[in-house]
N, C-alpha and C positions, 0 to 999 in steps of 0.2 A: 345388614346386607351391604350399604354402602360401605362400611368399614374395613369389612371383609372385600369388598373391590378392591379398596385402596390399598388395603395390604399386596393382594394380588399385584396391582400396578409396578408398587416398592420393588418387589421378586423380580418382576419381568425387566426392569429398569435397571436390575442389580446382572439381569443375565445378560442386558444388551439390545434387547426387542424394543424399538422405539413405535413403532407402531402396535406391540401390542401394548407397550405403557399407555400410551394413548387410548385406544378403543376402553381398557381401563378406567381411567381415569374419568372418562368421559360418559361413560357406564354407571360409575358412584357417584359422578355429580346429580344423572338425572334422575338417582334413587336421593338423593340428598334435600330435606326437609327447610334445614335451616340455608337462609338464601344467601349466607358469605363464603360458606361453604361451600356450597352449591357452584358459586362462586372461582371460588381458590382451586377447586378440582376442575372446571373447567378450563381454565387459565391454564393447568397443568397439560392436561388433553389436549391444548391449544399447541405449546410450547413440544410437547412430543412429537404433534403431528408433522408440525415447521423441520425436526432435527431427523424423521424421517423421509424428509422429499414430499409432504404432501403441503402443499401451498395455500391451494384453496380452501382445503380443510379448515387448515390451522387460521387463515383469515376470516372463515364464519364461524369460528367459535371464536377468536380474540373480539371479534365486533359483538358476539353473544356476552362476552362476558362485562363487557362496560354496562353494559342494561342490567346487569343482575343487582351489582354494587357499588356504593360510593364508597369503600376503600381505597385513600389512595395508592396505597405501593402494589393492591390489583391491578387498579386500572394503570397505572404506570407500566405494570411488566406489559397488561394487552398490547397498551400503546405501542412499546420498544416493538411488540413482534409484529406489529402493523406495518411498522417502519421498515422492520427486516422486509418484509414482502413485498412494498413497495420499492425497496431498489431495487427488484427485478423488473418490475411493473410498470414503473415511472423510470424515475430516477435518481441516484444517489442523495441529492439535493432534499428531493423527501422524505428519505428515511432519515437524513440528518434534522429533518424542522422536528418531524415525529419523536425522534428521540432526545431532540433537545425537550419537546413538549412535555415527556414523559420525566426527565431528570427535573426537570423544574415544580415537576407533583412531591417530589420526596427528598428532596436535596438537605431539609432541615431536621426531617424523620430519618430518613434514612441514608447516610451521604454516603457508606460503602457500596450500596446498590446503586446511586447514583449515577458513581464513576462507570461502572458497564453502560449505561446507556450515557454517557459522554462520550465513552470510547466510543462506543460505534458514529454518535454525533461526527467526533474528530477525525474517523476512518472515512464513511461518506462525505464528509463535506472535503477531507483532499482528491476523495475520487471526483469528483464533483467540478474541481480547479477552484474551491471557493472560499477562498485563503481567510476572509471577514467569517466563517462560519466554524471553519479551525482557530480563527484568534476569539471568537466567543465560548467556545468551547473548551478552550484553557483557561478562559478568565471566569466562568463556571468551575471547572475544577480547581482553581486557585481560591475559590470563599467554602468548598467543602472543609467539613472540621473534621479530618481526617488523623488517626493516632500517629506522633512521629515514629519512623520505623516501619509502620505497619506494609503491606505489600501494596495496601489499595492508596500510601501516599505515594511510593517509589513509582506507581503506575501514573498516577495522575502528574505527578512532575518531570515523568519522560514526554508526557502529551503536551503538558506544556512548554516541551523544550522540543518538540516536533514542530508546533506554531511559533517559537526564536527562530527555529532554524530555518521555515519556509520563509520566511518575515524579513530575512537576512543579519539577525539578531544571534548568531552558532556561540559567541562568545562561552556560554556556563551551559549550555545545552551538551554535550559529550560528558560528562559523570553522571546525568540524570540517565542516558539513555543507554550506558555502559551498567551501571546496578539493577537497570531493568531488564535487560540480558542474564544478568547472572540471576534473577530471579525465574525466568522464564524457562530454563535450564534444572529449576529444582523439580522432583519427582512430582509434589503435588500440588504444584501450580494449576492454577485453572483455566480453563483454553483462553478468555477474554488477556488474560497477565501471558500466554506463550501469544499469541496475536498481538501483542503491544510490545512484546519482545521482538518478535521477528520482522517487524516493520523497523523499530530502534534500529536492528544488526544491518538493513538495507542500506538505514542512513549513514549509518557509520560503515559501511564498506567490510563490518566484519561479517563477511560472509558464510565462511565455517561455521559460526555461532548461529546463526539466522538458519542453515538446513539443519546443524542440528536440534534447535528448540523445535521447528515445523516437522522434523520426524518424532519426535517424540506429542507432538500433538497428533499427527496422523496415526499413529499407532494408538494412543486412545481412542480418537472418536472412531478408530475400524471395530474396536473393542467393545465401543456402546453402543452400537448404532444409532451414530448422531451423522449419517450420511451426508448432510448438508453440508457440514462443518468441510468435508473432503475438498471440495474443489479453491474454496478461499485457501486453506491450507498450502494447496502445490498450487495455486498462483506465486504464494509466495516462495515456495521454494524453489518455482523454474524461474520464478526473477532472480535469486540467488545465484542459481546456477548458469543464469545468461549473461550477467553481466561480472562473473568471473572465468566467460568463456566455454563454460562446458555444455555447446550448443545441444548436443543428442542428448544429452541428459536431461535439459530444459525441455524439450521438446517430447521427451519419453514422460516427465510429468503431466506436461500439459496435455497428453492424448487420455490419461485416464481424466485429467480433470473435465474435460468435453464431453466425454461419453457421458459419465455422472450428472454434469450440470442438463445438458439434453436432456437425460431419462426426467431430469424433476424436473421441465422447463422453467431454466434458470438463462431465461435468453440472453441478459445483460451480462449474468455470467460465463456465456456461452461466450458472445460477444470482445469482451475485455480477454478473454485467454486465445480466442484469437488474434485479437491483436497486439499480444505477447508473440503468438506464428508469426505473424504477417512483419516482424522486426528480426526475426530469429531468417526467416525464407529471405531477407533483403541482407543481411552477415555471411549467409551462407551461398549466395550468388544465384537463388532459383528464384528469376525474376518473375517467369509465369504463373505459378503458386503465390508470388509476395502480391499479386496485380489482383489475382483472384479473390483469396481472404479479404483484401483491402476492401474489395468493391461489396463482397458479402457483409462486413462487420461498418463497414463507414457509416449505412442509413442506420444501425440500429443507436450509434454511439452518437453520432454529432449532434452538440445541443443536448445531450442528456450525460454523459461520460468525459470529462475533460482531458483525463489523462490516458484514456483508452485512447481517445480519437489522436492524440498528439503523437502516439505512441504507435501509431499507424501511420501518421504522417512521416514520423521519424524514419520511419521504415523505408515509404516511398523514394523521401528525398537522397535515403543512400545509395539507393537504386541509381538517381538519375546520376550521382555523385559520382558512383564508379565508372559509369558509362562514360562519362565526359559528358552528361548534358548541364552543363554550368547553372542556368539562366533556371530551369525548373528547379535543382533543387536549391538553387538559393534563396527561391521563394516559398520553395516545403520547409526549407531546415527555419529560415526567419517567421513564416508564420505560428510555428511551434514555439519557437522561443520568444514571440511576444503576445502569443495566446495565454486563456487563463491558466493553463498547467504550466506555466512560463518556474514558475520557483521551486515545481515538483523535484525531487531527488533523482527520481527515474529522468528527468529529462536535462537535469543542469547540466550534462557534457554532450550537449545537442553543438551546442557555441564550440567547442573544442573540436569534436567533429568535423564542425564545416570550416574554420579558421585555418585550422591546418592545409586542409584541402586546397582551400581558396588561393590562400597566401605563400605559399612553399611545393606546390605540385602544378607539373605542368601537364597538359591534353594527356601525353601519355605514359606518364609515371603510375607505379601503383597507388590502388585507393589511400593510405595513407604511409609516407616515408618515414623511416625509421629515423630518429634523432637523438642527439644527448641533451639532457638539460644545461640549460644556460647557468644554470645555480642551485645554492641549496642542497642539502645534503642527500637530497633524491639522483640517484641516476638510473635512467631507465629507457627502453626502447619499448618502439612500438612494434607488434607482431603483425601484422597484417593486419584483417580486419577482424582480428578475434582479440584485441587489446587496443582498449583507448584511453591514453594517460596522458591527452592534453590536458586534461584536469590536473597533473601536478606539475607541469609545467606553468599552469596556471595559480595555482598554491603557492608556489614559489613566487613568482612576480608580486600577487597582490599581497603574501604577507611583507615583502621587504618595501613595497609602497607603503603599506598600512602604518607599519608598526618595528619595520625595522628588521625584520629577520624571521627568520621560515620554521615558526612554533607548531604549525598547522602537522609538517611531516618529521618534527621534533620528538627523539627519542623520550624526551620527559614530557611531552604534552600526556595529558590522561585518555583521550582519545585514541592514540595508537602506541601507548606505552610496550608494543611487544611486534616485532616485528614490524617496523614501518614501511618495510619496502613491500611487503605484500600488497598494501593497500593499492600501490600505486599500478598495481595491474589488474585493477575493476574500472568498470567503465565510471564511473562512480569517483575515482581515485583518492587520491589521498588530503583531497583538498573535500574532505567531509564537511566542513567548516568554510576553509575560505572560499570555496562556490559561492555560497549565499552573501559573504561577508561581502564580494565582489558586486552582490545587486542593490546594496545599499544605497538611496537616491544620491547621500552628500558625497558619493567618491565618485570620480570619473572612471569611465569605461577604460578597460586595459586593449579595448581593440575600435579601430574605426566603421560606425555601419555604413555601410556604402555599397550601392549597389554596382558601383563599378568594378566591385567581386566578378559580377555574371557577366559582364561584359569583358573583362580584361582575367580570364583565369591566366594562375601562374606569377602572377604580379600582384604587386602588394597595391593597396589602395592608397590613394594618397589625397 
């Protein structure tokens, strides 16, 4: 009878019913004799319930299933989905300790399963701002004995080159996380490899690549009904589409992804996609909407979500930017940029942003003047506030400080071997690399902090 469930399970799993996989599943464990099995089907029941929207469910059966068996790569998956459900719950920080806890049960038995719960390790602990738990978490996946070639090394060495690149270390980090794009892109890639894909395309500013891997993941998990998976998805693809400008389309993702995460309360997930709005409503000049989101998402994010909350501040401080209030947002845009999401991707042309503004606009110029690059084989203007490519005006400076000459937006760099001028119209730009190469402690700042920014706008500080 239990066998005869589980096949049933298989079927429903193959039609797409994650919920009735589950009820399955969880049906032939409690007819199930021998107690690792018993076991293994719960865990399964567990892992359904989660990819259906049911939260609590799947958290009293992953806590049931540690008590049944000392298996570790059992209790490892309960653990990982513990962790999943705890970054709603808590906070990203926990699901990262969780799923480090769990990779560290199987890393020697099993190091392909390992990397998925690293990955998520290295996904939470950036949501997190918590850059020592992303550099653990690559140095974890750097002692797995992974096949060269295989998908699950190309995966584990673009994560290590996520934590170079936060680190300010970008040097060999762009070939890791360009292979893992064009992996994330194959038909049967697994959603954990198109999510470490479409994070990679963020960083590198290739955009295009990053909606198209996260539609072809959306389009599975509508297929399986792995509901869950839906709203991480179109985060990442309305960040795609935000920060190459295509505001209503960002914002058409993010409204299914809210309804979704709501219906399963997914309030951190709720949370963090609006404060994706509340950055989207401050671009788009609807200061009332950007005041309100802010105030609803700010208690649930601050102290739990680093990059949410900065990413709302961000927001705020362009608000006060355009208005001409100086002195406020010099103090939104500077405590974002030396908070803990200080080296995030999403937040490194925060500094570009407000420098421009500060030092080159007066009271009542527009939010940011259009300009030619001083150098470098980038030229490019800024569109109003729906393009910000002081970042490659920035690429330019610190590669010819650094190293002599501007490889960063260089047609043979491997990083934007194809079109480099596109890059430079994400917010993000084309200094993929030299953003972070720029926070490195041994090199001096290419601009002076000073707060007589807020006090003297339109003048440079001196």
């Amino acid at each position: 009878m239990a066998a005869e469930l589980e096949r049933t399970a298989i079927r429903a799993e193959r039609r797409g019913g994650a919920m009735a996989v589950s009820a399955a599943y969880d049906r032939a464990g409690r007819l199930s004799v021998d107690p690792e099995l018993k076991a293994r089907r719960i865990a399964k029941a567990a892992l359904a319930a989660y990819d259906a929207g049911k939260p609590d469910r799947a958290a009293r059966l992953a806590v049931e299933v540690t008590s049944l068996t000392t298996d570790p790569g059992i209790i490892a998956d309960a653990t990982l989905l513990r962790g999943q459900i705890e970054y709603e719950r808590t906070s990203p920080e926990a699901d990262a300790a969780l799923a480090s806890e769990a990779a560290r049960l199987i890393m020697d038995r099993d190091p392909e399963r390992a990397v998925v719960m690293l990955t998520e390790m290295m996904c939470a602990g950036r949501d997190a701002g918590a850059l020592p738990l992303v550099t653990e978490g690559g140095r974890l996946m750097a002692e797995l004995r992974l096949r060269l070639g295989s998908r699950q090394r190309a995966s584990a060495d673009a994560q290590i080159s996520w934590g170079d690149l936060l680190s300010g270390r970008p040097e060999h980090a762009a070939g890791p996380l360009r292979a893992m794009i064009e992996i994330g892109r194959e038909p049967d890639a697994d959603l954990m490899h198109r999510i470490v894909a479409g994070f990679s395309g963020l960083m590198l500013a290739d955009d295009h690549a990053t909606i198209a891997v996260m539609d072809m993941m959306l389009a599975e998990v509508r297929a399986s009904g792995a509901l869950t998976w839906i709203p991480y998805a179109q985060e990442v693809v309305a960040l795609a589409q935000a920060l190459r400008g295509d505001f209503l389309l960002a914002q058409t993702c993010l409204a299914e992804a809210v309804a979704l995460s709501t219906e399963f309360g997914m309030d951190m997930e709720v949370a963090v996609l609006r404060a994706t709005s509340v950055w989207l409503a401050a671009v788009t000049g609807d200061e009332p909407r950007c005041r309100e989101l802010a105030a609803e998402v700010l208690p649930v994010l601050e102290g739990r979500h680093a990059v949410g909350t900065a990413l709302t501040s961000w927001g705020l401080g362009l608000l006060d930017l355009a208005a001409g209030r100086y002195r406020a947002a010099f103090d939104a845009l500077y405590a974002v940029c030396t908070g803990p999401a200080k080296h995030d991707f999403l937040i490194r042309a925060v500094a570009d942003w407000w420098r421009r503004r500060f030092t080159t606009v007066t009271p009542t110029a527009s939010p940011i003047s259009s300009r030619r690059s001083n150098g470098g084989p980038c030229t490019w203007t800024v569109r109003s506030r729906q393009r910000c490519c002081g970042a490659a005006r920035r690429c330019s400076r610190t590669r010819r400080r650094t190293t002599g000459r501007h490889s960063a937006c260089s047609p043979s760099t491997a990083a934007d071997s194809t079109k480099p001028e596109r890059s430079c119209f994400t917010a993000n730009g084309c200094a993929a690399d030299a953003a972070a190469v720029r926070r490195a402690p041994n090199w001096p700042p290419l601009w002076p902090v000073s707060r007589g920014w807020a006090r003297r706008p339109g003048k440079r500080a001196r």
